[in-house]
TORPA-387097 format. One record per residue: residue in one letter; chain; x, y, z of N, C-alpha, C in turn. Coordinates in steps of 0.2 Angstrom, whole numbers. Example, Ala and Ser with C-alpha at 12.3 -4.5 7.8 and 13.67 -1.06 7.14 Angstrom:
2
rest|kette|npx|npy|npz|capx|capy|capz|cpx|cpy|cpz
a|A|66|-28|39|62|-22|39|66|-16|39
s|A|64|-11|35|68|-5|36|64|0|39
***
This chain:
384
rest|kette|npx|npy|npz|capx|capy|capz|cpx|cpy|cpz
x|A|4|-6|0|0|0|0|4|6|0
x|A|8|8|-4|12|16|-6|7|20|-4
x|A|12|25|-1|10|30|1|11|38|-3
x|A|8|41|-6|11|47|-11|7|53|-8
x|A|10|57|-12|7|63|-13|-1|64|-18
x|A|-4|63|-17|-9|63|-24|-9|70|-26
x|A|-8|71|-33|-9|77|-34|-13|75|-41
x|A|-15|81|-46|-20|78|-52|-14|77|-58
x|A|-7|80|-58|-3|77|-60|-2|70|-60
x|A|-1|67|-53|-1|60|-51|-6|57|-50
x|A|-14|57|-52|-19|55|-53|-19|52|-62
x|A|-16|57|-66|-18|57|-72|-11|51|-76
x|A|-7|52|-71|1|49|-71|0|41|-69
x|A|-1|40|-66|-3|31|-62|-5|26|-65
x|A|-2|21|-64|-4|15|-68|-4|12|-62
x|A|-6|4|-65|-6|-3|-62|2|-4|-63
x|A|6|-9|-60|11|-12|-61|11|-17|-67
x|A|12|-19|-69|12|-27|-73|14|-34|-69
x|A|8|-36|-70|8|-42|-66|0|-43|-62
x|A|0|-37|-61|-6|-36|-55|-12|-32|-56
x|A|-19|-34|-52|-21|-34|-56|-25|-26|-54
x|A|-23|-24|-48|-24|-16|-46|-17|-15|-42
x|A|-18|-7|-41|-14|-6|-33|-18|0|-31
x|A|-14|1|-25|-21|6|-20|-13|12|-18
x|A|-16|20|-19|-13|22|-18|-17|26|-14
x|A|-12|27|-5|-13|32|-2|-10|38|0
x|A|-15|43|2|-13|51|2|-9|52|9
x|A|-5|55|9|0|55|14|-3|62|19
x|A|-5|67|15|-8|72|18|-18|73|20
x|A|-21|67|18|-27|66|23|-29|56|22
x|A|-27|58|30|-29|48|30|-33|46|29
x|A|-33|39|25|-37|35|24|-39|36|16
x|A|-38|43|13|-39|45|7|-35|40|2
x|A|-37|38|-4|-34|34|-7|-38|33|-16
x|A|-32|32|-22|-33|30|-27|-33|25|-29
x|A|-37|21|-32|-36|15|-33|-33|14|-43
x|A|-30|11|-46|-28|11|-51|-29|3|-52
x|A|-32|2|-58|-33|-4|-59|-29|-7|-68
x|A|-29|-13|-68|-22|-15|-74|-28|-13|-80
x|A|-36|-11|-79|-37|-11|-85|-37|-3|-88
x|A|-35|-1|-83|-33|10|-84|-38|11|-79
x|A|-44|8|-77|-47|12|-74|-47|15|-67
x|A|-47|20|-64|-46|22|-58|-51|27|-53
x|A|-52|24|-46|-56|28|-42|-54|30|-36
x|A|-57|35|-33|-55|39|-29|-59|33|-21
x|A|-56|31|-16|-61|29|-9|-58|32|-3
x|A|-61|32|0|-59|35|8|-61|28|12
x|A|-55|27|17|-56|21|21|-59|26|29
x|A|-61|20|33|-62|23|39|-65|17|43
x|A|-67|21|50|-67|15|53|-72|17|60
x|A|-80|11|58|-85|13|61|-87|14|67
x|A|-92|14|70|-94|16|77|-90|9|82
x|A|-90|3|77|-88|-3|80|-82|-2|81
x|A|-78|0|76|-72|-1|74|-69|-6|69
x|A|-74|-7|66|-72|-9|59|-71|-6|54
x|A|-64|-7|49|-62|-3|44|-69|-3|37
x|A|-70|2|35|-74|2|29|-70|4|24
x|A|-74|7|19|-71|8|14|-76|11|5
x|A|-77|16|7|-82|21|4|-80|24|-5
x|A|-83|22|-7|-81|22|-13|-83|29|-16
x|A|-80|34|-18|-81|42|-20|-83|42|-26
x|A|-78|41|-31|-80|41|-37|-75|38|-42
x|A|-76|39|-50|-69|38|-54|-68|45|-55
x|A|-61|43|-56|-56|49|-57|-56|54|-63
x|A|-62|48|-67|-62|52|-76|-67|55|-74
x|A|-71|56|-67|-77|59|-68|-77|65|-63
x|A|-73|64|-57|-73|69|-55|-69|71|-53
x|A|-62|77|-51|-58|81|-48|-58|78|-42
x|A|-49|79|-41|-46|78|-37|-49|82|-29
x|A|-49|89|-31|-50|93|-25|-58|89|-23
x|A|-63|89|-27|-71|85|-28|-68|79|-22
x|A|-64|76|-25|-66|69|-23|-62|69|-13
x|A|-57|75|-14|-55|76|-7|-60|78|0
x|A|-64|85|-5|-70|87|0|-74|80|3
x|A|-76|78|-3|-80|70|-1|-79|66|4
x|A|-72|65|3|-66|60|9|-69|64|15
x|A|-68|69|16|-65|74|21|-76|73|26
x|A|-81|73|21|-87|72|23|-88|66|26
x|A|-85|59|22|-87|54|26|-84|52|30
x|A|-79|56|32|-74|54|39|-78|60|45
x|A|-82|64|42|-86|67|47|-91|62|51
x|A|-94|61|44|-99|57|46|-99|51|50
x|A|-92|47|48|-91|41|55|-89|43|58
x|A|-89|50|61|-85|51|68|-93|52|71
x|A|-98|58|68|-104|57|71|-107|54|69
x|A|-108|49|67|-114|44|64|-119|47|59
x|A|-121|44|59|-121|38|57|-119|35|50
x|A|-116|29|49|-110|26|48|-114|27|39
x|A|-109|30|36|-109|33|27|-111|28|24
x|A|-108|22|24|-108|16|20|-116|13|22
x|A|-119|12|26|-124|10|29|-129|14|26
x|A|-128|22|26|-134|26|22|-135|24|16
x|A|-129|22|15|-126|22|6|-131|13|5
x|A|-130|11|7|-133|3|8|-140|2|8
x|A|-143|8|12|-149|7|15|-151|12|8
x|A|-148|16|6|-154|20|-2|-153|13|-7
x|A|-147|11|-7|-148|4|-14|-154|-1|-12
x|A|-155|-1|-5|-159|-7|-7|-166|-5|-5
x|A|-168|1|-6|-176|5|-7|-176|3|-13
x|A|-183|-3|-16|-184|-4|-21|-189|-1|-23
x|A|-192|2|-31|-194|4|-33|-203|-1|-34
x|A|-205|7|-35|-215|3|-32|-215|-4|-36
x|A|-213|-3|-45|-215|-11|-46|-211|-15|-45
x|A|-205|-16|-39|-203|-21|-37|-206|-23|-30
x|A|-208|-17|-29|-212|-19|-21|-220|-23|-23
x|A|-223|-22|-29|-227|-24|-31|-227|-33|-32
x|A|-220|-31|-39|-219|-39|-40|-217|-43|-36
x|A|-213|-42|-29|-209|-46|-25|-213|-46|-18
x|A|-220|-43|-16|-221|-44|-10|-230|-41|-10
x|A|-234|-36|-13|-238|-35|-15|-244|-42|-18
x|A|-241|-41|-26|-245|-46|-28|-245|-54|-22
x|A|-239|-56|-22|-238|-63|-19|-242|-63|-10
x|A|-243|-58|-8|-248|-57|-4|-254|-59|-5
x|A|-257|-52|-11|-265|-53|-13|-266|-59|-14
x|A|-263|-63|-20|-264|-69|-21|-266|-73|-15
x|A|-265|-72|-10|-267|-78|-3|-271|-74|0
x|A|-271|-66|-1|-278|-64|5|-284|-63|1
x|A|-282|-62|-5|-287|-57|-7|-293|-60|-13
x|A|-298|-61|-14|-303|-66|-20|-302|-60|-25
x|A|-301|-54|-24|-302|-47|-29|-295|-47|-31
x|A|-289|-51|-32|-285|-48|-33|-282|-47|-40
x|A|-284|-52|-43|-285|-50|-53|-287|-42|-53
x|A|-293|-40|-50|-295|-32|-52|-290|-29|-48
x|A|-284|-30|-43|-281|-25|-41|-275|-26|-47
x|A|-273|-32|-47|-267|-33|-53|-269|-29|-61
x|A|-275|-28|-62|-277|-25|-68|-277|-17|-67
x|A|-279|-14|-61|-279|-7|-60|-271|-4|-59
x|A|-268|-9|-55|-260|-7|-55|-257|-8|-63
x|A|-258|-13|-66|-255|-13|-73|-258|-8|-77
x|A|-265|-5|-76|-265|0|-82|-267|6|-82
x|A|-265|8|-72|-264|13|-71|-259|17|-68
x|A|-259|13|-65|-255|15|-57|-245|12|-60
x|A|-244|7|-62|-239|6|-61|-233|11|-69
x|A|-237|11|-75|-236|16|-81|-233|24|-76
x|A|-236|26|-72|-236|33|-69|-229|34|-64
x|A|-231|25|-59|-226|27|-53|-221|22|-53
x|A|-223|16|-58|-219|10|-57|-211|12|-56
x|A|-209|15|-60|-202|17|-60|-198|20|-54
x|A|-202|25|-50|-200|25|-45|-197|23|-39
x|A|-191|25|-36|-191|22|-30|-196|22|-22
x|A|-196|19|-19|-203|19|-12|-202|27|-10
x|A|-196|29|-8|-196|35|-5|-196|41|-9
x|A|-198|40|-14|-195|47|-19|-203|48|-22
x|A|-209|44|-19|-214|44|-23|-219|49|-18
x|A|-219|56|-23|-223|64|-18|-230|60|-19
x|A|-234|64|-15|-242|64|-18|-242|67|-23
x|A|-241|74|-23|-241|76|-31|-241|72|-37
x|A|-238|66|-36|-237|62|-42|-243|58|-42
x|A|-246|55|-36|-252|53|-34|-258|58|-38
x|A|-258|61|-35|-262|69|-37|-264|69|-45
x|A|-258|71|-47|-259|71|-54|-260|64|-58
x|A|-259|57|-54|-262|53|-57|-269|53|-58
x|A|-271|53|-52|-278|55|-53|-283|61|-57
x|A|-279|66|-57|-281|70|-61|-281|69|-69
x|A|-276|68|-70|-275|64|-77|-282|60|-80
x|A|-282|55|-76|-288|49|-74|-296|52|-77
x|A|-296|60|-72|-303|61|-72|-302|66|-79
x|A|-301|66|-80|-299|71|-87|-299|66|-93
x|A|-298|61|-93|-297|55|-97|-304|52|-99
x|A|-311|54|-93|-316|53|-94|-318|50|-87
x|A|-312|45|-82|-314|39|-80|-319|42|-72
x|A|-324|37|-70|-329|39|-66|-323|39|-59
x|A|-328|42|-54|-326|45|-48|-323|37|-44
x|A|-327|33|-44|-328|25|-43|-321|21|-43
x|A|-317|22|-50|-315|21|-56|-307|24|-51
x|A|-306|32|-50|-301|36|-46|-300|34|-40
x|A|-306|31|-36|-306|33|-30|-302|26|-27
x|A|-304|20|-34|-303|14|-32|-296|13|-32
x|A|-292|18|-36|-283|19|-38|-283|22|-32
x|A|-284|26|-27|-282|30|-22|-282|25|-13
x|A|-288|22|-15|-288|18|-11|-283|11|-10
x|A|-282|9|-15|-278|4|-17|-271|5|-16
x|A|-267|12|-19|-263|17|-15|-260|15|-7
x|A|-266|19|-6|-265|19|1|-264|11|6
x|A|-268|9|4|-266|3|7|-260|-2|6
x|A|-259|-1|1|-252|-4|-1|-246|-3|-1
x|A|-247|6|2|-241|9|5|-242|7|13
x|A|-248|8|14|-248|3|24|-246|-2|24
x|A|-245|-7|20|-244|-13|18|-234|-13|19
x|A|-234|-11|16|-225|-7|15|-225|-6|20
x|A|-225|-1|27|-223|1|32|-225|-5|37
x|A|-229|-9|37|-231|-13|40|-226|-18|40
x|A|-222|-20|34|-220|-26|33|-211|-21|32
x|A|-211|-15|37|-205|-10|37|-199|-13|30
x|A|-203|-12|23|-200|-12|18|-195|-5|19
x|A|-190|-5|16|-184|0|17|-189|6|12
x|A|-187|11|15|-191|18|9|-197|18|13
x|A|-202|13|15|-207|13|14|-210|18|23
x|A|-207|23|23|-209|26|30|-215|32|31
x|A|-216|34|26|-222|38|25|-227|37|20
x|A|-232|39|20|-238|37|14|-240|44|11
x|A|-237|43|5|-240|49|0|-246|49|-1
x|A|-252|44|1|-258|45|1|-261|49|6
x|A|-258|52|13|-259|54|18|-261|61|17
x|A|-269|62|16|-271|68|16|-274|69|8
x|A|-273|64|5|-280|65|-1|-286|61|-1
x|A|-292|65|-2|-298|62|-1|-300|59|-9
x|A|-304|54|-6|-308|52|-12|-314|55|-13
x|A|-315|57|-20|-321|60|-22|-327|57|-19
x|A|-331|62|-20|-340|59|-21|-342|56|-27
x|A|-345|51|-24|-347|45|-30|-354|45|-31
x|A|-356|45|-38|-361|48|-40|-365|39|-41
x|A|-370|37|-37|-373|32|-38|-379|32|-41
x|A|-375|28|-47|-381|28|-54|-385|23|-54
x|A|-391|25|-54|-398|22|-54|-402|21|-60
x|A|-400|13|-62|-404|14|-69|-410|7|-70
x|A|-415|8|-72|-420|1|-71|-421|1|-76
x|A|-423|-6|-76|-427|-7|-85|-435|-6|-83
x|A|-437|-2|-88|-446|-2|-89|-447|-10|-91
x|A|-453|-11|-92|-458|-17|-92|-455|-17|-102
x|A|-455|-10|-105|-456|-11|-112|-449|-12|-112
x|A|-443|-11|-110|-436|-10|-111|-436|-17|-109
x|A|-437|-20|-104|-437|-28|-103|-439|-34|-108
x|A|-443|-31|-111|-446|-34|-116|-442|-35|-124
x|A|-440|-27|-124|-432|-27|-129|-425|-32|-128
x|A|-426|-32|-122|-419|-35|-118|-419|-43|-119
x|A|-427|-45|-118|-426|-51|-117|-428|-53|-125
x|A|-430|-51|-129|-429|-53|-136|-422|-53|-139
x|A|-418|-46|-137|-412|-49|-141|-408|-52|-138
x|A|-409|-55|-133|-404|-61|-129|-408|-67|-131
x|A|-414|-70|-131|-417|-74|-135|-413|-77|-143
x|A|-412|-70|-145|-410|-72|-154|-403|-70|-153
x|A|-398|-71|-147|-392|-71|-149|-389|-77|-149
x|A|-384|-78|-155|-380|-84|-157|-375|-88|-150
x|A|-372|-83|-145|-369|-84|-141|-374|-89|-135
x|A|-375|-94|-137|-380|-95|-132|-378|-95|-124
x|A|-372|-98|-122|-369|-98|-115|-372|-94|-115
x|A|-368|-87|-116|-368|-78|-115|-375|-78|-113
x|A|-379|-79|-118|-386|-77|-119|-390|-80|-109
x|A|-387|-88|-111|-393|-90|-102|-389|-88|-98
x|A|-383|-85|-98|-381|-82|-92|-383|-74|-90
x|A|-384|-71|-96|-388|-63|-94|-393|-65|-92
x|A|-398|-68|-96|-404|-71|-93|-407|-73|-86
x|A|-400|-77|-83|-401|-80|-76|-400|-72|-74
x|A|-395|-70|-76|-395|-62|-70|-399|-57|-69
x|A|-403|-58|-76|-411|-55|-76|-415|-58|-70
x|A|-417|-64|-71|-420|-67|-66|-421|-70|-59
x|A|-414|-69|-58|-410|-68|-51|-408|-64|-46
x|A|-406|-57|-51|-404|-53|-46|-396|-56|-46
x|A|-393|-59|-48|-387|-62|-44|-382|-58|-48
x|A|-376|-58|-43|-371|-56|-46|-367|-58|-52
x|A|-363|-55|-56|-358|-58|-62|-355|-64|-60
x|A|-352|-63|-58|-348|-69|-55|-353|-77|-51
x|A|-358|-76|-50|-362|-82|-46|-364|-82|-53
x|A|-364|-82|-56|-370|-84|-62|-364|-88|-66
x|A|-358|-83|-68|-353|-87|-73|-349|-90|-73
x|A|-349|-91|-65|-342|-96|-61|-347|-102|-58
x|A|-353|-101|-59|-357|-109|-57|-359|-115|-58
x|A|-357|-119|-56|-357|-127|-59|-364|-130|-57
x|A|-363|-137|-60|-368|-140|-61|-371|-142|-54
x|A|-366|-146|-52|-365|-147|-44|-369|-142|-37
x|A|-369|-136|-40|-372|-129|-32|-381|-130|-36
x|A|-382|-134|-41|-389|-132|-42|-394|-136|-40
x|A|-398|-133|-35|-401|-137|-28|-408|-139|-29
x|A|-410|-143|-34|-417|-143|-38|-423|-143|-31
x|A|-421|-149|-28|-428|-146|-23|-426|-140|-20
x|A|-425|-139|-19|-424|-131|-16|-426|-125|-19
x|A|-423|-129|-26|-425|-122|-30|-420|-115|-29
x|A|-414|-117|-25|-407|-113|-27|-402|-114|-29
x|A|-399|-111|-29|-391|-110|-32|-385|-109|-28
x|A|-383|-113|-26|-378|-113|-21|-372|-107|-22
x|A|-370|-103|-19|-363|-100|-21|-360|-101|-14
x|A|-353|-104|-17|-351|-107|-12|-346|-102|-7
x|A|-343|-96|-8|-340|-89|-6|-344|-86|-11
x|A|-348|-81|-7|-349|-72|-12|-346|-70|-11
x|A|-349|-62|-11|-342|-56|-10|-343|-54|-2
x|A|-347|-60|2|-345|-56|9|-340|-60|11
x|A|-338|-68|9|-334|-70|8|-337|-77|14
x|A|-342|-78|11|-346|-82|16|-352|-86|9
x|A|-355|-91|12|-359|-94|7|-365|-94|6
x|A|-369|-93|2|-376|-89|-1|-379|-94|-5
x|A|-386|-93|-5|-391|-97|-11|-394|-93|-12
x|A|-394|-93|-19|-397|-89|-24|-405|-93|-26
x|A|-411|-89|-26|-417|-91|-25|-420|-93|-33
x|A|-421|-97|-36|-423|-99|-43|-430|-101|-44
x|A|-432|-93|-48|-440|-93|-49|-442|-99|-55
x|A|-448|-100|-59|-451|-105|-62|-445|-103|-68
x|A|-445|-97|-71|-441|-96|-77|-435|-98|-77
x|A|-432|-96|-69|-425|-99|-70|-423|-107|-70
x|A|-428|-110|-66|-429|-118|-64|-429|-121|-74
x|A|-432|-117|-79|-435|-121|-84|-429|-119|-87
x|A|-426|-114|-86|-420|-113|-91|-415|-117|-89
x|A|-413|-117|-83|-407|-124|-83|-408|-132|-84
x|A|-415|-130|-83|-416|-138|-84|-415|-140|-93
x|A|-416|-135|-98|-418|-136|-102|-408|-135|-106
x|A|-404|-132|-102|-398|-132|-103|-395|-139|-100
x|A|-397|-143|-96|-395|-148|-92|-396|-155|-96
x|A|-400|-152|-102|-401|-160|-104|-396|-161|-111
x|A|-391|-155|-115|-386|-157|-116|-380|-153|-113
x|A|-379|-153|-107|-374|-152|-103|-367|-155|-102
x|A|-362|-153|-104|-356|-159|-105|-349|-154|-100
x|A|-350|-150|-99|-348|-148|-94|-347|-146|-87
x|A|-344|-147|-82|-347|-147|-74|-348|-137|-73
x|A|-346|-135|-78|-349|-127|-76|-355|-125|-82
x|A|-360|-123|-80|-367|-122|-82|-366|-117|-89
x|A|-362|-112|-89|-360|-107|-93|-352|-108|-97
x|A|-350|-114|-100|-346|-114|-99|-345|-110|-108
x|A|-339|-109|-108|-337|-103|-119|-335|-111|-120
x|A|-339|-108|-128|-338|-113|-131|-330|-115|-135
x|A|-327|-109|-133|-319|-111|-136|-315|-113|-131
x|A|-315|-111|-124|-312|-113|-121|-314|-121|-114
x|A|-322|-119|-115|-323|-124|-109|-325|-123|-103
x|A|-319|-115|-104|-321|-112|-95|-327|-105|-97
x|A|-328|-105|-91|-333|-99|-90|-330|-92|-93
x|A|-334|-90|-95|-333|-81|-99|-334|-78|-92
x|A|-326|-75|-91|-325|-72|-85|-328|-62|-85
x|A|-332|-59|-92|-335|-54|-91|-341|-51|-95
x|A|-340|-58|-99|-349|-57|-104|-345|-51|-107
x|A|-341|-48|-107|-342|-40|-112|-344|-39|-117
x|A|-341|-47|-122|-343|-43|-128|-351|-47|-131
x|A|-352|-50|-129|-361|-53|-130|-365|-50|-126
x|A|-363|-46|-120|-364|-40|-119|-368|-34|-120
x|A|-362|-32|-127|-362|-27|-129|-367|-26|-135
x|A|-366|-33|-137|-371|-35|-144|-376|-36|-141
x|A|-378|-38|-137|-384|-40|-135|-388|-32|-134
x|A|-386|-28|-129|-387|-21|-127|-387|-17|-134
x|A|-385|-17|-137|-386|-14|-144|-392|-15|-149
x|A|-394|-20|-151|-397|-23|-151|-406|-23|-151
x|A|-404|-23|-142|-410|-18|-137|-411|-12|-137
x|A|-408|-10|-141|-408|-1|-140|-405|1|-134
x|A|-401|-3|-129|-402|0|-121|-393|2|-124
x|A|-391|6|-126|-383|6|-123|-380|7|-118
x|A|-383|12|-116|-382|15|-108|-382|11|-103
x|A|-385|4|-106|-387|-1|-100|-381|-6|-98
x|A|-380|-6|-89|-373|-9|-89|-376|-16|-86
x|A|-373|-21|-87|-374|-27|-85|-376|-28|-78
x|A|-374|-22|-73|-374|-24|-65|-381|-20|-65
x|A|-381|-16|-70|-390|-14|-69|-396|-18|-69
x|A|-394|-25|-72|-398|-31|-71|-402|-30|-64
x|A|-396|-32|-60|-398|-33|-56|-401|-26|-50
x|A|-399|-22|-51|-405|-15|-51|-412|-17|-50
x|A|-414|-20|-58|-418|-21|-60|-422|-25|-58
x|A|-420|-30|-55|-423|-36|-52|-426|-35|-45
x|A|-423|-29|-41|-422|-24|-37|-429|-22|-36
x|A|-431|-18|-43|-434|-12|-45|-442|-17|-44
x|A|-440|-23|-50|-447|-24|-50|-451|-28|-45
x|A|-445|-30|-39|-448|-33|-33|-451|-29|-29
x|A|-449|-22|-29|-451|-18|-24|-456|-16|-27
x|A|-457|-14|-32|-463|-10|-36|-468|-15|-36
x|A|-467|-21|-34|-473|-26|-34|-476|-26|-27
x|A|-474|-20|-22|-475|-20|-15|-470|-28|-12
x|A|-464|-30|-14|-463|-35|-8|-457|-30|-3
x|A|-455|-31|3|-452|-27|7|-444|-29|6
x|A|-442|-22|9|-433|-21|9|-431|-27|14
x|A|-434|-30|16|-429|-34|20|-431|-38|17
x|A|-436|-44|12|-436|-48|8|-430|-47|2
x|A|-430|-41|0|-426|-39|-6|-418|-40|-2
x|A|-416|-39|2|-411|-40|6|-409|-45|7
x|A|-413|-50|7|-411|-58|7|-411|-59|-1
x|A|-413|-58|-3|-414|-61|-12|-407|-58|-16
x|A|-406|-53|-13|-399|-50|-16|-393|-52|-13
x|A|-393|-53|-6|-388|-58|-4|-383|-51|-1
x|A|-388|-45|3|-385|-40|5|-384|-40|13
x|A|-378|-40|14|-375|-40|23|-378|-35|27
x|A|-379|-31|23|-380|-25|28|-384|-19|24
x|A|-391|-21|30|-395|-18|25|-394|-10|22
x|A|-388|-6|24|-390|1|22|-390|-1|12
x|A|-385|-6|11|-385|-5|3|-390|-8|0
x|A|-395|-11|4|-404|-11|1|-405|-5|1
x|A|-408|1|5|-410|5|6|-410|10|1
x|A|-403|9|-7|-405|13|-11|-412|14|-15
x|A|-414|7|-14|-421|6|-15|-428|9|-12
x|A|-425|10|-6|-430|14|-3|-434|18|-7
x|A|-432|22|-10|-437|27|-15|-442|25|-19
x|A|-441|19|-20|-444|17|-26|-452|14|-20
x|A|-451|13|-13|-456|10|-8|-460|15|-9
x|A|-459|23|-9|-460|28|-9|-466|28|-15
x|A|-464|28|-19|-468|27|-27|-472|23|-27
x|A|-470|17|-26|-477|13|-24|-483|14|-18
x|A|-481|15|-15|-486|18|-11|-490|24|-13
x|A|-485|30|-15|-488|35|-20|-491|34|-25
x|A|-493|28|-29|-495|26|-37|-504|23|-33
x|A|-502|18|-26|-505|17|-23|-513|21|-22
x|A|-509|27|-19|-513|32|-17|-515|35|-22
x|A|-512|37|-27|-517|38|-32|-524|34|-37
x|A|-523|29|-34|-529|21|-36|-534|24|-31
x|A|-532|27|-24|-540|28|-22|-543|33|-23
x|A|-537|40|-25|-540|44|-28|-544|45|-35
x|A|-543|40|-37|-547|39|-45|-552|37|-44
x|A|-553|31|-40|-559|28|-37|-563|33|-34
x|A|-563|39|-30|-565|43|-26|-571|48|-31
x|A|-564|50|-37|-566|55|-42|-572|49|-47
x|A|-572|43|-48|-575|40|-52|-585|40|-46
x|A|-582|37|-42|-589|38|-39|-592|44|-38
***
């Protein structure tokens, strides 16, 4: 280990020996300061030292084609501060490399979680892939501001997308940076979600009339997709969600009972779905050439069509309904129960709802009935 003068004359002047495959030159006028020189030319400046323990480190400043001599000295001269008062350079220097960035935090510890806790974890995996991850993936834990949040969102509502839609990205957010501090991923010490609110959600109410049903249920009748076709149909007639209709086999169909077994909903608990004379005659009429254990299975693959979209959309065209979304089925199933006077707490069980407040958007419609009601005695009144 030679001891020299470093100067940028003898920086620029330095070689490797022949034979070998570096040598380490140190500075006689501030300790521990040293150039390394390697047999392939190239050379860097490091500072040794020695930490709170008393163990030698060894701190790597920079290369010499990149920075000056005096540069590389001020440097030395800082991390020798730094291991006198702590905390130890090399360590801070360790602890920013291994702050991974959001899509490694995603890849390596996020998704491999959801997948075991969570039944919705495909829609988080589809929301982070086509939104969320394009904005912030790239970044490191600790360098991601709200501001960058902020304007994700904003972007979003400017793109068209619903409040529903933002608020689902903010939420998700947020939890997955609690997730990080929870499980004290490195970077992860503060949440950039802290202090933005989710919008108000604008909850759309849409019913099908007596004449728009009739539309509906003709052109699902003559469409070529049959699966597609008896599965809106059962959602018509059910009330039941997307998923308990397209993901159910032959096996949850409970003919004397006259249900439908789901064997987790979305409360994550088990549910039977109630099957009227229409829906009893339509599976029975699909069961007699049945050749696979799921009810709805695509005819290309076998397995269930995990979102109706595009028989869907033809179907709703079709009908004249464009506007109309597939979850407004069951709206509608909703609408006409109530409007036929049966009560919110029967409609509560038929939908398969935990708690009655998300019946109650219904309410209104109890309201009309009654009022349509009241006007039958009044015409009566007027007529005698």
């Amino acid at each position: 280990m030679p001891k020299v003068t470093l100067t940028t004359l003898f920086v620029r002047a330095a070689a490797c020996p022949p034979g070998r495959a570096k040598i380490d030159f140190f500075d006689v006028d501030q300790r521990g300061f040293m150039l390394e020189v390697r047999s392939s030319g190239g050379k860097t400046f490091y500072q040794r030292y020695r930490n709170e323990r008393g163990r030698e480190r060894q701190f790597k400043i920079g290369p010499a084609d990149a920075i000056r001599l005096e540069q590389a000295r001020r440097k030395a001269r800082q991390v020798l501060a730094e291991a006198v008062l702590g905390p130890d350079p090399q360590c801070r220097r360790q602890e920013l490399r291994s702050i991974p960035t959001f899509s490694t935090l995603i890849k390596e510890h996020y998704l491999p979680f959801a997948k075991n806790t969570k039944r919705s974890w495909r829609t988080d995996e589809t929301v982070l892939r086509l939104h969320i991850l394009p904005a912030i993936g790239s970044v490191p834990l600790d360098q991601v501001p709200s501001s960058a949040i902020t304007k994700l969102i904003s972007q979003m509502r400017e793109k068209g997308y619903a409040a529903g839609t933002t608020n689902r990205v903010l939420v998700l957010l947020r939890y997955i940076f609690n997730l990080a501090r929870k499980w004290n991923v490195p970077g992860a010490k503060e949440n950039p979600t802290l202090g933005l609110n989710t919008a108000p959600e604008m909850h759309r109410e849409r019913f099908l009339t007596a004449e728009e049903a009739r539309r509906l249920i003709a052109a699902v009748e003559a469409d070529e997709n049959k699966a597609a076709a008896g599965a809106i149909m059962l959602l018509l007639l059910t009330g039941a969600r997307r998923n308990e209709i397209t993901q159910a086999r032959w096996e949850y169909v409970e003919w004397e009972k006259r249900t439908l077994l789901v064997p987790v909903s979305k409360s994550g608990r088990p549910r039977r779905v109630a099957l009227n004379g229409p829906a009893i005659a339509l599976l029975r009429s699909l069961s007699l050439t049945a050749s696979s254990p799921f009810i709805f299975p695509s005819a290309i693959t076998g397995r269930p069509c995990p979102s109706l979209f595009f028989p869907w959309r033809r179907i709703r065209r079709r009908a004249g309904l464009n506007d109309l979304r597939l979850h407004d089925l069951r709206h509608s199933f909703a609408s006409f129960l109530v409007n036929q006077g049966v009560s919110l707490y029967v409609v509560q069980g038929l939908l398969g709802h935990t708690q009655s407040r998300a019946t109650q958007r219904y309410a209104h419609l109890v309201q009309q009935t009654l009022s349509d009601a009241a006007e039958v005695v009044a015409t009566a009144i007027r007529a005698a």
